[in-house]
ZALUMFI-233475 format. One record per atom (N, C-alpha, C): residue number from 1; residue in one letter; atom name; x, y, z. Coordinates in Angstrom, 2 decimals, always signed. Layout:
<zases>
ZASE   k r  a      xx      yy      zz
ZASE NUM A CA       X       Y       Z
...
</zases>
This chain:
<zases>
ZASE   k r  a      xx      yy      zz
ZASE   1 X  N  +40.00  +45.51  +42.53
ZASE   1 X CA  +41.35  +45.90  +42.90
ZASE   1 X  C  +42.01  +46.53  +41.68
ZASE   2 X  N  +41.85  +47.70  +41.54
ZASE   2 X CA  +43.05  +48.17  +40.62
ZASE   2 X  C  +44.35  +48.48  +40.52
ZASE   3 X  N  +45.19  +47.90  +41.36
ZASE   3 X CA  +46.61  +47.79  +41.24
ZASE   3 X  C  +47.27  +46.31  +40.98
ZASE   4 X  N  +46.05  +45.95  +40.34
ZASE   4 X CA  +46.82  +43.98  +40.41
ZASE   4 X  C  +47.33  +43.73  +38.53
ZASE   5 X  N  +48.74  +43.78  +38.77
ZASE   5 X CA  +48.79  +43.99  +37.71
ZASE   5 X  C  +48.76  +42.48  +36.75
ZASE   6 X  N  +47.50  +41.07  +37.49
ZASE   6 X CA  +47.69  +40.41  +36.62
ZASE   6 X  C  +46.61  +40.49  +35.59
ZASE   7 X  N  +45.88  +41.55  +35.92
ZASE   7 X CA  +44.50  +41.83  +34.92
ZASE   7 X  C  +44.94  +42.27  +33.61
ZASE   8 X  N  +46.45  +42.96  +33.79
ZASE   8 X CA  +47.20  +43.56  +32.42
ZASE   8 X  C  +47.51  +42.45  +31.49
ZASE   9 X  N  +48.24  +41.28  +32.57
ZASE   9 X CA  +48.83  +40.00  +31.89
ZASE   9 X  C  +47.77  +39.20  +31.42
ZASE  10 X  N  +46.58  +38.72  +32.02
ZASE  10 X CA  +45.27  +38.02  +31.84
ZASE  10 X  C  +45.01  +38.94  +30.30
ZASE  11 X  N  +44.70  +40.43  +30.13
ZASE  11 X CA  +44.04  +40.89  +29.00
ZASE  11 X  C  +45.10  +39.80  +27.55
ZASE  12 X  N  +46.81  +40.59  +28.00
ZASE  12 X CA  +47.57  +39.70  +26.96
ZASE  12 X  C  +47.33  +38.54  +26.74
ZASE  13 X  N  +47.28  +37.91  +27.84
ZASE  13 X CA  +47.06  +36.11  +27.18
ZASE  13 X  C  +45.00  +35.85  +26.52
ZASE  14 X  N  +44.56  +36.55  +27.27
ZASE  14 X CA  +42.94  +36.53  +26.13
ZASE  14 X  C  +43.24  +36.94  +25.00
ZASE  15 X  N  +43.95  +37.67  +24.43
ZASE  15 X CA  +44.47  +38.09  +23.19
ZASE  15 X  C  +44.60  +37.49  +22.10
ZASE  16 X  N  +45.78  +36.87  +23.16
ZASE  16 X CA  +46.92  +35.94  +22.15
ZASE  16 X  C  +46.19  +34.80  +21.99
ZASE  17 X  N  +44.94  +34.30  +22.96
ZASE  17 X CA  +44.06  +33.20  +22.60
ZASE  17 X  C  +42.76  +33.48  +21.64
ZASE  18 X  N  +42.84  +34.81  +21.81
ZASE  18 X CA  +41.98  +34.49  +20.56
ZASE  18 X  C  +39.73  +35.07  +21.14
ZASE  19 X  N  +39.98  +35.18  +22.34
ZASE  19 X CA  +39.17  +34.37  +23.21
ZASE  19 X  C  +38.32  +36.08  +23.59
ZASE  20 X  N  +37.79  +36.32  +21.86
ZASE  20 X CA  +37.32  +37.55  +22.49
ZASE  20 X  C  +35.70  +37.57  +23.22
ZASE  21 X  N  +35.07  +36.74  +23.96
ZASE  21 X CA  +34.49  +37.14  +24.85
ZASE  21 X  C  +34.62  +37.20  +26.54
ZASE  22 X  N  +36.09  +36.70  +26.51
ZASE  22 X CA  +36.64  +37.09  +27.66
ZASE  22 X  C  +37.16  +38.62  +27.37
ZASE  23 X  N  +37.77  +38.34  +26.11
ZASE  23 X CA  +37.99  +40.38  +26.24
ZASE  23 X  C  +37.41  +41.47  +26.76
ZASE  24 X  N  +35.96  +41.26  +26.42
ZASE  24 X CA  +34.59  +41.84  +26.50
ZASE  24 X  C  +35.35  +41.92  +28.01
ZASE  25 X  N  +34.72  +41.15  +28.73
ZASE  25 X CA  +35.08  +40.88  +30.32
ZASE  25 X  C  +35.82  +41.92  +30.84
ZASE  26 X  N  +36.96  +42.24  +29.99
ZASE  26 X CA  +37.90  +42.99  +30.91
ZASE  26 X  C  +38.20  +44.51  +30.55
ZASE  27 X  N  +37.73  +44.82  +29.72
ZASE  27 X CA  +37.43  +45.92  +29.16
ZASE  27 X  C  +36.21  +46.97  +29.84
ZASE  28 X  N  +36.09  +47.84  +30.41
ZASE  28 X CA  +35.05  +48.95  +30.62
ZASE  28 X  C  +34.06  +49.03  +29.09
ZASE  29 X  N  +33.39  +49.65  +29.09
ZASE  29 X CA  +32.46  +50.05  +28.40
ZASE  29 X  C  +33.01  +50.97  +27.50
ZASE  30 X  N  +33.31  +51.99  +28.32
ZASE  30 X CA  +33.99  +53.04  +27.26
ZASE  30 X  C  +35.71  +53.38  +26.90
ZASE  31 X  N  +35.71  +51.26  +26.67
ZASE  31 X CA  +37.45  +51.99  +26.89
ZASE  31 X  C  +38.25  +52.34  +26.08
ZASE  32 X  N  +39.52  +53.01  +26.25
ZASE  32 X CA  +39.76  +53.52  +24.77
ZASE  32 X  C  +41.10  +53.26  +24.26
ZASE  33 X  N  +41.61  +52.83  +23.20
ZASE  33 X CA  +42.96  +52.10  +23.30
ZASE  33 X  C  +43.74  +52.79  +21.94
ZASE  34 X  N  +44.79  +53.38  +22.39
ZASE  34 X CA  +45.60  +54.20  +21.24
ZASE  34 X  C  +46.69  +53.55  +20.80
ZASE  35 X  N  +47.28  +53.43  +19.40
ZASE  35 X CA  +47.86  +52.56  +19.05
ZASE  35 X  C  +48.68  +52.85  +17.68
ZASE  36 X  N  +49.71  +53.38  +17.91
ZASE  36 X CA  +50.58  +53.99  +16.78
ZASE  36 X  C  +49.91  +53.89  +15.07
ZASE  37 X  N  +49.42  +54.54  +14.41
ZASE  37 X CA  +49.29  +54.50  +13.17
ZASE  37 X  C  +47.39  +54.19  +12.98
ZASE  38 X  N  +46.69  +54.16  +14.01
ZASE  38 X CA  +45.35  +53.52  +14.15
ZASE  38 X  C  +44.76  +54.91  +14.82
ZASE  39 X  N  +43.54  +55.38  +14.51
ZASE  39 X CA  +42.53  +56.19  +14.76
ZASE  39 X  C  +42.25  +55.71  +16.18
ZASE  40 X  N  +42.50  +56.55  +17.42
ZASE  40 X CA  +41.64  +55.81  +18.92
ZASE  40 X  C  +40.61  +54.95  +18.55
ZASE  41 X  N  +40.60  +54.10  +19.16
ZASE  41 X CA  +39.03  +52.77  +19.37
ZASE  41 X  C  +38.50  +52.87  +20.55
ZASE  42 X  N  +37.36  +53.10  +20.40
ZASE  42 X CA  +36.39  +54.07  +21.43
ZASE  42 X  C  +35.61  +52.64  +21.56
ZASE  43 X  N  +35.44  +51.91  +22.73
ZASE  43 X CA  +34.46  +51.59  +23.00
ZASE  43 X  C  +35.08  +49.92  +23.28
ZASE  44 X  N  +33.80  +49.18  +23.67
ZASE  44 X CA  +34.53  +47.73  +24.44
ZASE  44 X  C  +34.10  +47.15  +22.85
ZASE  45 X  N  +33.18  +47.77  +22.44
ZASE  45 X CA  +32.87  +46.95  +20.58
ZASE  45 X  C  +33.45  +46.79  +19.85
ZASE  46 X  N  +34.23  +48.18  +19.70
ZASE  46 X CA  +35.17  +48.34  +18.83
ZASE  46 X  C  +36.73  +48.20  +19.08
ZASE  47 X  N  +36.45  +47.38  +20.05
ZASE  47 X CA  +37.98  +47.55  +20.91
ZASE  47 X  C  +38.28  +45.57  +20.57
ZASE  48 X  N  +37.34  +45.03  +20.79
ZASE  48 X CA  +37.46  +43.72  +20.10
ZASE  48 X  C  +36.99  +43.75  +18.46
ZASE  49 X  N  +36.47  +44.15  +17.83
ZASE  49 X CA  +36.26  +44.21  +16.48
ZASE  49 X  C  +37.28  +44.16  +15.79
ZASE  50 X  N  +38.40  +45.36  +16.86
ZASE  50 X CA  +40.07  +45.67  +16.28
ZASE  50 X  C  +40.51  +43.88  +15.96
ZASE  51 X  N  +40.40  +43.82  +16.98
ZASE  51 X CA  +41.58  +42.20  +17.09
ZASE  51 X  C  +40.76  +41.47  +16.02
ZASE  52 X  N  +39.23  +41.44  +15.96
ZASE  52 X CA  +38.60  +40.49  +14.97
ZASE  52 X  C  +38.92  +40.75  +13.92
ZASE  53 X  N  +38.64  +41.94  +13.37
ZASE  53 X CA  +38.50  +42.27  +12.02
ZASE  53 X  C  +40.14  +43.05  +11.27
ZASE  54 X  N  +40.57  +44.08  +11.94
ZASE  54 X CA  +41.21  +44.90  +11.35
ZASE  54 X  C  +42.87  +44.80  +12.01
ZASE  55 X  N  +43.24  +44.40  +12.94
ZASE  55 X CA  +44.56  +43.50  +13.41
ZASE  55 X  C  +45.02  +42.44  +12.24
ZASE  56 X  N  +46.23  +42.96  +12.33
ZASE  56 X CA  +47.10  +41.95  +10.90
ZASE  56 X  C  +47.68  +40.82  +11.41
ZASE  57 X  N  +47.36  +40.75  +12.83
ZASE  57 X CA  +48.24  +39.00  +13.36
ZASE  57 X  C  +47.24  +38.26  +13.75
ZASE  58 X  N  +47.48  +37.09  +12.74
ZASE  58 X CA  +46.71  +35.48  +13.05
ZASE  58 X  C  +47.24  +35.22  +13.98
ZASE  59 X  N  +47.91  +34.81  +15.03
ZASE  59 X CA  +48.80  +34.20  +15.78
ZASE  59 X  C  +49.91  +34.82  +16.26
ZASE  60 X  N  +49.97  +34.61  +17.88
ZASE  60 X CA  +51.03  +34.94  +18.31
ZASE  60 X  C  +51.21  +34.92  +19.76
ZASE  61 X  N  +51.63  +35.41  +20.48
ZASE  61 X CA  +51.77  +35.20  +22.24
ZASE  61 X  C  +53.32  +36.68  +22.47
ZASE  62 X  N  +52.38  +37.17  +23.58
ZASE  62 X CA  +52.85  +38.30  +24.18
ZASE  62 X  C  +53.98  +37.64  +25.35
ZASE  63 X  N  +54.97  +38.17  +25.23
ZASE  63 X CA  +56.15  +37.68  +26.31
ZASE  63 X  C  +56.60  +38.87  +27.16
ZASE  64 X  N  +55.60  +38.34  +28.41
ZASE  64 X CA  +55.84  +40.09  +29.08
ZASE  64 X  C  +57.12  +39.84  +29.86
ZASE  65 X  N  +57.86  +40.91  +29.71
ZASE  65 X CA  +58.90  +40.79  +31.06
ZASE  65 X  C  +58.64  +41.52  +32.23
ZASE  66 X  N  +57.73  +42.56  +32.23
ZASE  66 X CA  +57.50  +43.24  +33.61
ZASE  66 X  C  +56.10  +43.91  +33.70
ZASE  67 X  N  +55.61  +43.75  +34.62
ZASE  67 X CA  +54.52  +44.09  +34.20
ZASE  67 X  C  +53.99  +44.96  +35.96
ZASE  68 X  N  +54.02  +46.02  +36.20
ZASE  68 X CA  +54.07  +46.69  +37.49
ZASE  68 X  C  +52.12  +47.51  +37.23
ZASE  69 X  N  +51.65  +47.87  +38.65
ZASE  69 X CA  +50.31  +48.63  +38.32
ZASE  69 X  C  +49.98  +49.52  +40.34
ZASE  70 X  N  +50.28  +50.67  +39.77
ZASE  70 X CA  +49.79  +50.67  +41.11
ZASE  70 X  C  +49.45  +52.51  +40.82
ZASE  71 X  N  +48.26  +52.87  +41.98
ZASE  71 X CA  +47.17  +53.94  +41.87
ZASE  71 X  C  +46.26  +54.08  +40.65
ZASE  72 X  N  +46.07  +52.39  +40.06
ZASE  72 X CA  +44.60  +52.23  +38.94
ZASE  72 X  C  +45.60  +52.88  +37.59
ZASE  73 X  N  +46.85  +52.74  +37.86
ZASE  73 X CA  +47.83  +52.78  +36.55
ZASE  73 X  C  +48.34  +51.87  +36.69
ZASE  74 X  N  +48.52  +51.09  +34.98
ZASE  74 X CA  +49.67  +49.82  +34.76
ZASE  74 X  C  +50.38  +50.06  +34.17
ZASE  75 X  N  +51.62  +49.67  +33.91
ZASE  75 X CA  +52.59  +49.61  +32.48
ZASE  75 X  C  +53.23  +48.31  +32.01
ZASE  76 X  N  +53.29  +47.63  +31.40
ZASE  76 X CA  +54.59  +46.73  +30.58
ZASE  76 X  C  +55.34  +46.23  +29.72
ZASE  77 X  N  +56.05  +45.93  +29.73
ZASE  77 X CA  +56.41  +45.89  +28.22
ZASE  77 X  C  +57.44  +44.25  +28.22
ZASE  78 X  N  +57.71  +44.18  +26.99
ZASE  78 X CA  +58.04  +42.44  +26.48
ZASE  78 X  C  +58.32  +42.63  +24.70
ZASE  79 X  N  +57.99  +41.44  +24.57
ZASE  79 X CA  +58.07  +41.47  +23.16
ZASE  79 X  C  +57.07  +40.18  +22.52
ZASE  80 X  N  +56.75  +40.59  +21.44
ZASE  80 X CA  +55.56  +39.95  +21.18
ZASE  80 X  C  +56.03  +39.11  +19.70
ZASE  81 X  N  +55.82  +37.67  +19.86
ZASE  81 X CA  +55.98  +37.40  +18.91
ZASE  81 X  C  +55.11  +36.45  +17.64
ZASE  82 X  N  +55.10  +36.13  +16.63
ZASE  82 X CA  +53.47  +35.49  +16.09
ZASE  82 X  C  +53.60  +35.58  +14.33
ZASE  83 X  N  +52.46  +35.71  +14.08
ZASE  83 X CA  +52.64  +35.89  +12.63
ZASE  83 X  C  +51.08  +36.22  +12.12
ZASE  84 X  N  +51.40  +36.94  +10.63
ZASE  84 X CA  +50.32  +37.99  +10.27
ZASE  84 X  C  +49.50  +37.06   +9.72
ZASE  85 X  N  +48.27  +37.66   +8.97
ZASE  85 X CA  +47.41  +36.93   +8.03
ZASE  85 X  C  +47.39  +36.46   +6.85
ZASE  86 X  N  +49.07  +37.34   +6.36
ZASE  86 X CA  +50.00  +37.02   +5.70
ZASE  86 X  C  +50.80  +36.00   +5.10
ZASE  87 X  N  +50.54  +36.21   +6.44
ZASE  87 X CA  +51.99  +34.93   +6.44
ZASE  87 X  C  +53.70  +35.46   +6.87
ZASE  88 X  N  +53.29  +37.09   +7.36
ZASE  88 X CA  +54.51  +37.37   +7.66
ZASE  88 X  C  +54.74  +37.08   +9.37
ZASE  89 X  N  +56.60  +36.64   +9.64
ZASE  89 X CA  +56.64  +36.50  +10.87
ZASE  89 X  C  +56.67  +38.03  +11.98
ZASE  90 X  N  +56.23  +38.34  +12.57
ZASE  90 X CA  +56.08  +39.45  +13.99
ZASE  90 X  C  +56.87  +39.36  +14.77
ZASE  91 X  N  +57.47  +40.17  +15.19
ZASE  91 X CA  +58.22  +39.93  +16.02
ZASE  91 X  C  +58.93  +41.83  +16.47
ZASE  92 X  N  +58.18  +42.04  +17.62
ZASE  92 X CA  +58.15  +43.14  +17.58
ZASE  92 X  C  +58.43  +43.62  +19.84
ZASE  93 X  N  +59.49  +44.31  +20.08
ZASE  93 X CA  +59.25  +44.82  +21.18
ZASE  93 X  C  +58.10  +45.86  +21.59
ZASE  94 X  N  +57.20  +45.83  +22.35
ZASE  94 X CA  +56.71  +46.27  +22.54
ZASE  94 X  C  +56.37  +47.02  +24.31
ZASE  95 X  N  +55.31  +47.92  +24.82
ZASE  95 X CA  +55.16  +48.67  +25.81
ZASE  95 X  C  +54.07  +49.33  +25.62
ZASE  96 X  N  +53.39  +48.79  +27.07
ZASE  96 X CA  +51.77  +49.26  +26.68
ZASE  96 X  C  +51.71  +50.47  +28.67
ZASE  97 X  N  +50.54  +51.26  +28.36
ZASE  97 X CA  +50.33  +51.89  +29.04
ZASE  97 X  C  +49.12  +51.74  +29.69
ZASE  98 X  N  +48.47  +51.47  +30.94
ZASE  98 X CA  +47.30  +51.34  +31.24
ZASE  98 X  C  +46.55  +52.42  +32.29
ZASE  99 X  N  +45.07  +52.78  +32.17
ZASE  99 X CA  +44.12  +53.00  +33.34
ZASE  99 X  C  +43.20  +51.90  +33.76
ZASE 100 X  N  +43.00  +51.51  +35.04
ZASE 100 X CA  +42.39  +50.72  +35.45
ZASE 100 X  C  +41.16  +51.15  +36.11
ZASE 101 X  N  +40.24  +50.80  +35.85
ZASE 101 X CA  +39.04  +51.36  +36.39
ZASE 101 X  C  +37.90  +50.62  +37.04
ZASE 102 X  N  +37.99  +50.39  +38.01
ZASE 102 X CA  +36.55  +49.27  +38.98
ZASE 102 X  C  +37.22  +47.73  +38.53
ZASE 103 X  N  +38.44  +47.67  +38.41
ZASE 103 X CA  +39.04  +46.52  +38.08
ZASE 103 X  C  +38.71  +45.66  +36.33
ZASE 104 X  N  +38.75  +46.89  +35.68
ZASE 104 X CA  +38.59  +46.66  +34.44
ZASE 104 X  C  +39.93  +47.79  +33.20
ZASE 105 X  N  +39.96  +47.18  +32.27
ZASE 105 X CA  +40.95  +48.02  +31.78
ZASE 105 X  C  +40.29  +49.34  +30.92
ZASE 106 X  N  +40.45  +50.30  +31.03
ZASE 106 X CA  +39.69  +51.83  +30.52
ZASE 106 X  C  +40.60  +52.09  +29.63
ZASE 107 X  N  +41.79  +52.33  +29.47
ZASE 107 X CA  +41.93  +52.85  +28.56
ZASE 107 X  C  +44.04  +52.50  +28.38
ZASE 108 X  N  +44.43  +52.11  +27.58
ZASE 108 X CA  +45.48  +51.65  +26.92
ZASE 108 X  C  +46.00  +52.24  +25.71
ZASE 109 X  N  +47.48  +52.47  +25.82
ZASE 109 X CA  +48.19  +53.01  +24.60
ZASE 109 X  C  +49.33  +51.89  +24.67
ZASE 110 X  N  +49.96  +51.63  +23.17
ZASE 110 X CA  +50.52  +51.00  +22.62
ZASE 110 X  C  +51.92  +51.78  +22.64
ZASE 111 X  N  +52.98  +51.42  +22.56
ZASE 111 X CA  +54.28  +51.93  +22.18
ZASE 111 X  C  +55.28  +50.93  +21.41
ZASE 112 X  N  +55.05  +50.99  +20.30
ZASE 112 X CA  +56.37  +50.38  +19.16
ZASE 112 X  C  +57.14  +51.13  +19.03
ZASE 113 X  N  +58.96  +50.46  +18.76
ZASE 113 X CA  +59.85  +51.14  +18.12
ZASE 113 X  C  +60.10  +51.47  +17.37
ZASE 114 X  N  +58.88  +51.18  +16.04
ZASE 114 X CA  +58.98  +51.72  +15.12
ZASE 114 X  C  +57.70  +51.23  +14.44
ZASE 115 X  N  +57.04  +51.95  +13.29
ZASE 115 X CA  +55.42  +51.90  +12.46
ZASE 115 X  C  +55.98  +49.93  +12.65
ZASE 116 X  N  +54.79  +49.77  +13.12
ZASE 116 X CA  +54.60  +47.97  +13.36
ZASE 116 X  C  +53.39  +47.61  +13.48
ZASE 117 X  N  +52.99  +46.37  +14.34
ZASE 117 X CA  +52.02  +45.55  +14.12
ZASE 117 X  C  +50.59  +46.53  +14.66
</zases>
């Protein structure tokens, strides 16, 4: 089903848990996720590698307020809040863009209000 937009909310909360072989799960093969200040990440490998390796937040939880998906497009946005590897606190509005594909997420862009997490 690609208009269910709790596959958008499910990706956020695997996230925020940490729980990247459910990521794997929901991700296509070739999906591709754009993200203010970051080179596209091509691929379901490198698309969790991001969150493993090269993502600056230890911790945190996505607070969606709306989250709508319909013709295998999603959108939502919230605000996300957590803290870096740092030790700095996050706290950032955010708005993401989705394609949905065979009930998997293909491809995602990020929208901050300004150079952020």
């Amino acid at each position: 089903m690609d208009d269910d937009p709790g596959l958008i909310s499910n990706l956020l909360t695997v996230i925020d848990k940490r729980d990247w072989d459910g990521l794997t799960d929901l991700v296509t093969r070739d999906v591709v996720y754009h993200r203010p200040g970051v080179a596209p990440i091509e691929g379901a490998d490198a698309f969790v590698a991001f969150y493993k390796r090269r993502c600056i937040v230890s911790a945190g939880r996505h607070q969606v307020d709306r989250c709508v998906s319909i013709d295998g497009q999603g959108f939502c946005w919230g605000r996300f809040d957590g803290m870096s590897h740092a030790g700095v606190p996050l706290n950032e509005i955010f708005a993401d863009w989705y394609e949905i594909r065979a009930g998997r997420i293909a491809r995602r862009r990020t929208f901050f209000y300004r150079p952020a997490i």
